[in-house]
MIMAR-771905 format. One line per 2 residues: number of its first residue (from 1); their letters; for each residue x negated, y, z negated of C-alpha. Coordinates in Angstrom, 1 decimal, decimal comma. Last residue first. Layout:
REM MIMAR-771905
NUM = A = X/Y/Z; ...
This chain:
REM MIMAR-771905
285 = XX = -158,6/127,9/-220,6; -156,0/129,2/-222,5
283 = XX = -152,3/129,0/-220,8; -149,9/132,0/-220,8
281 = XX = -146,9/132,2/-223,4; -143,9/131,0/-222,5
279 = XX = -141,6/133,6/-221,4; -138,5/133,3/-224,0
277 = XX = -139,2/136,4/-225,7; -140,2/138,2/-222,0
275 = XX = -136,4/137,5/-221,0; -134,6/138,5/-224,0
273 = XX = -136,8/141,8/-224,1; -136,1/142,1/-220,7
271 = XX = -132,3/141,8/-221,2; -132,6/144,4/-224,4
269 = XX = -134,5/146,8/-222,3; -131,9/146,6/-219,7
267 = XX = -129,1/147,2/-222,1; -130,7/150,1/-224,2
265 = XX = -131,2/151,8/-220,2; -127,4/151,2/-219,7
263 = XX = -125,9/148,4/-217,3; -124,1/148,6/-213,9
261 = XX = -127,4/149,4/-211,7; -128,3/145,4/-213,0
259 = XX = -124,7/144,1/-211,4; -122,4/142,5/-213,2
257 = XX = -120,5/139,5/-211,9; -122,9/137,1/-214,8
255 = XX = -121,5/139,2/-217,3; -123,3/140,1/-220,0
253 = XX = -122,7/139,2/-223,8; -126,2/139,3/-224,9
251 = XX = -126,4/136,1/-226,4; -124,5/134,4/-223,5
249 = XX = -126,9/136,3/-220,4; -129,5/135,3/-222,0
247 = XX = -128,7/131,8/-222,3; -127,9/131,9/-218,7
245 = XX = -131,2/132,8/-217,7; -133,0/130,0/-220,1
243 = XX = -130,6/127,5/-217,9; -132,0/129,1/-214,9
241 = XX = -135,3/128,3/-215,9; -138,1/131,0/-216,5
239 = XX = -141,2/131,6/-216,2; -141,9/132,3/-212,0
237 = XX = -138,5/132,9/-211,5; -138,0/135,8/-213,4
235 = XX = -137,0/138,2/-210,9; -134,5/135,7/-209,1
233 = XX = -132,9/134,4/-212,0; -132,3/138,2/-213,5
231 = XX = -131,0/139,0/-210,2; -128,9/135,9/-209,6
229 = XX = -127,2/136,0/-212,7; -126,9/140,1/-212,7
227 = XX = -124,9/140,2/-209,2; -126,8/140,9/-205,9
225 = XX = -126,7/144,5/-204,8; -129,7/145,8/-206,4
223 = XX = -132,3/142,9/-204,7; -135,0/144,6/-205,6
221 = XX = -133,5/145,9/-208,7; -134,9/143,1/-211,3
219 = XX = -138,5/142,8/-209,5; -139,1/146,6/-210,4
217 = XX = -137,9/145,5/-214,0; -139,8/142,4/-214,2
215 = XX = -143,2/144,1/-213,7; -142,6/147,3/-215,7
213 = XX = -141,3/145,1/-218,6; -144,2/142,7/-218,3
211 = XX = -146,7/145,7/-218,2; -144,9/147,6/-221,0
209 = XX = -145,2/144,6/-223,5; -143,3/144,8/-227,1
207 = XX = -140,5/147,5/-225,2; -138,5/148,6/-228,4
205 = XX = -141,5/151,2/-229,9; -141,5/153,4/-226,6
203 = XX = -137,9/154,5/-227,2; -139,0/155,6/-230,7
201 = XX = -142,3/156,8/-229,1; -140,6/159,4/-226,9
199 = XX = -142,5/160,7/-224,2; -141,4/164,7/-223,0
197 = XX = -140,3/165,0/-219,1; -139,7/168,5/-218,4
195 = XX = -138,1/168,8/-214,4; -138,4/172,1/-212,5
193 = XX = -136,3/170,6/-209,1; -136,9/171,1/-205,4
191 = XX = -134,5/171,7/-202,5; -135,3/170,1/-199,1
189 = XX = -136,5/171,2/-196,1; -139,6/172,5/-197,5
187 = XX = -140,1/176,3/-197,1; -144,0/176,9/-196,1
185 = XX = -144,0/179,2/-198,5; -141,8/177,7/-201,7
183 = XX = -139,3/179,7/-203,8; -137,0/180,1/-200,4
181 = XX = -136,5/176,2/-200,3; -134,6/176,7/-203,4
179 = XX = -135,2/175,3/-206,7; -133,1/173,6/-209,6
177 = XX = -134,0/174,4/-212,8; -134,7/172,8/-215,9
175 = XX = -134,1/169,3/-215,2; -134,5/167,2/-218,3
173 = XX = -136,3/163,5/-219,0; -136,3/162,3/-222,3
171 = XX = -139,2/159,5/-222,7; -139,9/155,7/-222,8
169 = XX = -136,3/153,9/-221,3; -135,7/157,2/-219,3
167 = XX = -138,9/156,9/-217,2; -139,1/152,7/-216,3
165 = XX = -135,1/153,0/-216,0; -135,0/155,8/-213,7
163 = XX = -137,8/154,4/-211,8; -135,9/151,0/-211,2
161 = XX = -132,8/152,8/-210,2; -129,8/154,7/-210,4
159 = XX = -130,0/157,3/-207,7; -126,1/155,2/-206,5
157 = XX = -124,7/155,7/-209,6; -123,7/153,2/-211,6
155 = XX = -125,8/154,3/-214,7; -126,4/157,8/-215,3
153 = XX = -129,1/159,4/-213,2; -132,1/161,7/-215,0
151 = XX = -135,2/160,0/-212,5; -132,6/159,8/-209,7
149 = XX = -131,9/163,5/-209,7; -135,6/164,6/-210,1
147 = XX = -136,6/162,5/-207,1; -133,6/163,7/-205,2
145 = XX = -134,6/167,8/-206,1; -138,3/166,8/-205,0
143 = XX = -140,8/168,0/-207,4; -141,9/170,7/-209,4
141 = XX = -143,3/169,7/-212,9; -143,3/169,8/-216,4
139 = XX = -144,8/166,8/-218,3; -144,9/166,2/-221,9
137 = XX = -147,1/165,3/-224,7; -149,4/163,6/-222,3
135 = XX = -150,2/159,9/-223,2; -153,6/159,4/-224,5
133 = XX = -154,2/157,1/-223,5; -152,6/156,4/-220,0
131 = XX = -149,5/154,4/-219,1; -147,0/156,6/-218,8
129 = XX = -149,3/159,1/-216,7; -149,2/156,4/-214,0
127 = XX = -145,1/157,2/-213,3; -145,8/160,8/-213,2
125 = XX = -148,5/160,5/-210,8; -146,7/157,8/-208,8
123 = XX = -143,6/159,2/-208,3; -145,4/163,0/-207,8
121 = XX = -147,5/161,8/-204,9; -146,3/162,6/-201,4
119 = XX = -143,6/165,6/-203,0; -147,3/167,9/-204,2
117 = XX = -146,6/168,2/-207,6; -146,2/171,6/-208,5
115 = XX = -147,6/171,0/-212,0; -147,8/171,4/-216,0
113 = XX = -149,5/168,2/-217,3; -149,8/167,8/-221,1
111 = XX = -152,3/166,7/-223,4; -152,4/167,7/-227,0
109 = XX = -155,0/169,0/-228,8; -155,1/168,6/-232,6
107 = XX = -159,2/168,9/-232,9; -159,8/171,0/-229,5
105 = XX = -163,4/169,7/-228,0; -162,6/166,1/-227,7
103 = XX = -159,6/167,0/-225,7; -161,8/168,2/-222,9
101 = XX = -163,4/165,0/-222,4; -160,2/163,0/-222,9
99 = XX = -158,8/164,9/-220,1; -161,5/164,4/-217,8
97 = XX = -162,0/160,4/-218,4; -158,3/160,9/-217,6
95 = XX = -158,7/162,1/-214,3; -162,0/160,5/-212,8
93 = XX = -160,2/157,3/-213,4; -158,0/157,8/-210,2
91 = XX = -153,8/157,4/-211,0; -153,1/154,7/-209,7
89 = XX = -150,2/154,3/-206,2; -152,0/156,2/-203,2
87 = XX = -155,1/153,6/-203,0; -156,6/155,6/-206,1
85 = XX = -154,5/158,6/-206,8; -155,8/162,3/-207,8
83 = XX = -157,1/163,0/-204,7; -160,9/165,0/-204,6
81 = XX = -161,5/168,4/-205,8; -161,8/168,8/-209,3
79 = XX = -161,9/172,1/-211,1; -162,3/173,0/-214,8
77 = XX = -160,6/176,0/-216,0; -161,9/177,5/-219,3
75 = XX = -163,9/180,1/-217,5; -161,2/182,0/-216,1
73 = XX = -162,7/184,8/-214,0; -163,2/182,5/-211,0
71 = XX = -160,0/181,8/-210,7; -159,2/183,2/-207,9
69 = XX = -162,5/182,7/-205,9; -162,3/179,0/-206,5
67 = XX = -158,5/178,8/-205,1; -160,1/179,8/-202,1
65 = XX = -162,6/177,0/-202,1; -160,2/174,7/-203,7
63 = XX = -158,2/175,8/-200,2; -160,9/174,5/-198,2
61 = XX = -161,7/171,4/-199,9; -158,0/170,3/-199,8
59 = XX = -157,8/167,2/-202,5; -157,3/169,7/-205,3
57 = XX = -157,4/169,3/-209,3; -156,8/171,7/-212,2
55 = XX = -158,0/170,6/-215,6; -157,1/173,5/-217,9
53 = XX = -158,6/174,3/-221,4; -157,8/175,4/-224,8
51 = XX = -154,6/177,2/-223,4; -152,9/180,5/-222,6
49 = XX = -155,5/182,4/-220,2; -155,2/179,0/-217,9
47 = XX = -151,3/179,2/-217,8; -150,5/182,0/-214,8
45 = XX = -154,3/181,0/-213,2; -153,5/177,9/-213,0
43 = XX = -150,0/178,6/-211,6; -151,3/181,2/-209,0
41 = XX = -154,7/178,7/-208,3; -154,0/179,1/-204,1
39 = XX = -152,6/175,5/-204,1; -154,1/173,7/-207,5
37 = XX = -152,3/170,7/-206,6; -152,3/168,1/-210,1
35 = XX = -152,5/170,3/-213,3; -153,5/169,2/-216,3
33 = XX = -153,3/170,9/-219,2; -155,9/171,0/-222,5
31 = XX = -153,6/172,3/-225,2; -155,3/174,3/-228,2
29 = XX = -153,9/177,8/-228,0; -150,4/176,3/-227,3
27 = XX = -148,0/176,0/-224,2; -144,5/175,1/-224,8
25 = XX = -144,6/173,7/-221,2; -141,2/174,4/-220,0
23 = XX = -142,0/178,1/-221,0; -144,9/177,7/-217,9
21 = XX = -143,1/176,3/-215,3; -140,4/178,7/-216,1
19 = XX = -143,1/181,6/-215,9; -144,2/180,0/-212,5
17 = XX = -140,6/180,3/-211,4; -140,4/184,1/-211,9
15 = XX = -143,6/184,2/-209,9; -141,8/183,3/-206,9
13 = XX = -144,4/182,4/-204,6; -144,9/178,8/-205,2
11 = XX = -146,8/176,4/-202,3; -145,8/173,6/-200,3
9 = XX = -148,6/171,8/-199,1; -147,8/168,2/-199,0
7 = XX = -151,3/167,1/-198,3; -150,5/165,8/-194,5
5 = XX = -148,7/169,1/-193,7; -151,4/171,1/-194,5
3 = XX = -150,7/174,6/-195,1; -152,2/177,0/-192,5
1 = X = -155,1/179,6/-193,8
């Protein structure tokens, strides 16, 4: 059977790196994992014989098939076939009405998802899976070397973003490994990275409303090269005066010739926070 281009296919054949995959994970007795690309069922059926139960899912019907007849032995492996995302960027219901199904049968489970992400969908499988209940106790995954790199990037660097923000401001995000084309069959032409994301509620605790702070953020590093005033003015347009932007600015003690990319995570969350205190609240009917 050929890979499919179209899917992502890029499968692991170095069994060394499955055991990495698999001590990023901490796995316990009572985990329920979920893994996103089953491939040929090699890491599923590396971690299945480890855990409470594994929810493995697969878009290619022919390869579940043969995947099927690997794993067919491990009878706490559940498999889905369909894609994981709804309209490429949300994570499909289906998924987590799966996890907490499973969890309900392991008091003191946790959730995690141990993966080689296929590269078309890892940003917005990990990104969804920060905004699920329950959340996953961490994530250990495969996924593009420059994803991983911008997800852990310091500020004023040039990977310093939007995602890096919306990941580093919740959780602590670690590369494990970096990967060689030669680990991978096709061989991708680009390098890979084992990254271990774990949720951190104290981080979690200082953003009051994610959904605001997701929005605002995003709309805050479209424009990345104008400076902070006109940024901040520009992404909060719709609730704020630019009067109400320079009072932010003066209590926090930016600079209006900053730039967004130039501040921490702890200062972006405090500028949102600023901002979404002063939004007035929404109209009732």
């Amino acid at each position: 059977m050929q890979p499919k281009t179209k899917y992502g296919q890029n499968f692991l054949i170095d069994l060394n790196i499955l055991d990495i995959l698999a001590r990023g994970a901490d796995l316990q007795r009572t985990d329920v994992i979920l893994e996103v690309g089953t491939g040929m069922g090699s890491l599923t059926k590396r971690i299945a014989p480890h855990v409470g139960h594994m929810i493995t899912i697969e878009i290619d019907r022919e390869l579940q098939v043969l995947a099927a007849r690997e794993l067919e032995e491990n009878t706490n492996v559940t498999m889905l076939t369909f894609d994981a995302l709804r309209n490429k960027n949300h994570l499909r219901d289906e998924v987590m009405e799966t996890v907490r199904e499973k969890l309900a049968l392991f008091p003191g489970a946790r959730f995690k998802l141990v993966a080689n992400l296929p590269y078309n969908v890892a940003t917005p499988i990990i990104s969804n899976l920060l905004s699920v209940d329950p959340l996953p106790e961490r994530m250990v995954v495969t996924i593009q070397k420059e994803l991983a790199e911008r997800i852990v990037s310091p500020p004023s660097c040039k990977d310093y973003s939007a995602l890096t923000i919306w990941m580093q401001s919740q959780c602590d995000c670690e590369i494990l490994r970096n990967l060689p084309p030669t680990v991978f069959w096709p061989r991708p032409r680009v390098d890979s990275s084992i990254l271990r994301i774990i949720p951190n509620a104290a981080k979690r605790e200082r953003i009051v409303d994610l959904d605001y702070f997701h929005k605002t953020l995003r709309a805050l590093f479209f424009h990345r090269r104008k400076f902070l005033r006109s940024q901040l003015a520009t992404a909060t347009q719709d609730h704020l005066s630019k009067p109400q932007v320079d009072e932010i600015l003066a209590k926090l003690q930016f600079s209006e010739s900053l730039r967004a990319e130039q501040l921490s995570v702890e200062q972006i969350i405090d500028l949102l926070e600023e901002s979404r205190r002063l939004t007035p609240p929404p109209q009732a009917d």
